[in-house]
N, C-alpha and C positions, 0 to 999 in steps of 0.2 A: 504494500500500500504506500504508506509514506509520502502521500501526497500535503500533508501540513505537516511544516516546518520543528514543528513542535513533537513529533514523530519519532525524531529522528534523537531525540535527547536522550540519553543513556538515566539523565537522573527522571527524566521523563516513564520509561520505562520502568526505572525500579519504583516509582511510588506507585505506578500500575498494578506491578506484583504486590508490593506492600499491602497495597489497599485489598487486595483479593485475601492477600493469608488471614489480616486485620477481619473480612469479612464471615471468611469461615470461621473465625475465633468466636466472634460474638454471637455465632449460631448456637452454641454451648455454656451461654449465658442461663442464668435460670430466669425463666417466663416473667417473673415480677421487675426483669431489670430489660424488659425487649425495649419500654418505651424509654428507659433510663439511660445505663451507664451503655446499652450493647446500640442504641440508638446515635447515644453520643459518639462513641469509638469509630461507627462504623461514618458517620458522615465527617468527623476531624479524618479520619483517613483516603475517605475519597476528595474531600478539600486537596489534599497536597497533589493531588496530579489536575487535580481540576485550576488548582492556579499556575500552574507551570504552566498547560498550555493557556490559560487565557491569558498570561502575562507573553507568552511568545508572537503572538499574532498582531501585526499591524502595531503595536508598541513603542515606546520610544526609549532608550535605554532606562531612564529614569523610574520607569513603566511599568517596566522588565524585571527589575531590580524588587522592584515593591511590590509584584507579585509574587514574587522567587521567597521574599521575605515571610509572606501570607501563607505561603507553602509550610517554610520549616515555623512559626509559631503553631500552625496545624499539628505540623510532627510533635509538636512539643504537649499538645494537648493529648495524641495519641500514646505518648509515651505516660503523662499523668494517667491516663486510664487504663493502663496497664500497670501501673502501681497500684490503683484501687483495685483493680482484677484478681490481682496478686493477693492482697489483705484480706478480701474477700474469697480468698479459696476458688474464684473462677477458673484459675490457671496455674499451673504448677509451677516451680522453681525455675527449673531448666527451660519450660517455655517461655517464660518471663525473661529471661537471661537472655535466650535467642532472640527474642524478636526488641527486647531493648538495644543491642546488639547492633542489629538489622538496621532499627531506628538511628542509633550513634552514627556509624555508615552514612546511610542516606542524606544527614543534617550534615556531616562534613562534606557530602559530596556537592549539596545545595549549596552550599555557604563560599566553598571552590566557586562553583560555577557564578554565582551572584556577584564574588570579589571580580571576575574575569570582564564582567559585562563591563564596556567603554562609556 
């Protein structure tokens, strides 16, 4: 495909993935937290690819930047609710660890790409 710009972004693609693991995750939430914490989790995570590309398209760097920005505060939200997740007994040790992990990653790779923009 690859026909927008936006496509073609490697950090682009990881918060894709991100956002799908983050979705199955909260599939295993228990029922009293669907409109809560699995509600929250699952739309801060699809935020972070939804602002990369709208900040890629027709943009101006300054744009660019401040949506790149809106992305990793997203990541940041999704990372707090994986510490609730955690406390709550939603997710276990080692899956916490991984997808925080994951999270670290992705926020260095943003934060790369955001210092780069001219």
């Amino acid at each position: 495909m690859d026909k927008f710009k936006f496509e073609k972004l490697i950090i682009w693609q990881k918060a894709m993935d991100f956002g799908e693991i983050i979705d199955k995750l909260a599939l295993n939430f228990p029922e009293r937290e669907k409109f809560n914490l699995a509600s929250q989790i699952r739309r801060a995570s699809d935020s972070i690819a939804l602002n990369i590309s709208e900040g890629s398209i027709g943009q101006s760097n300054p744009e660019q930047k401040r949506f790149v920005g809106y992305s990793i505060r997203s990541l940041a939200e999704v990372v707090t609710c994986l510490f609730k997740a955690n406390r709550r007994n939603y997710i276990n040790q080692s899956t916490f660890i991984e997808l925080y992990d994951e999270a670290f990653h992705l926020m260095n790779m943003m934060s790369a790409f955001r210092k780069n923009i001219k």
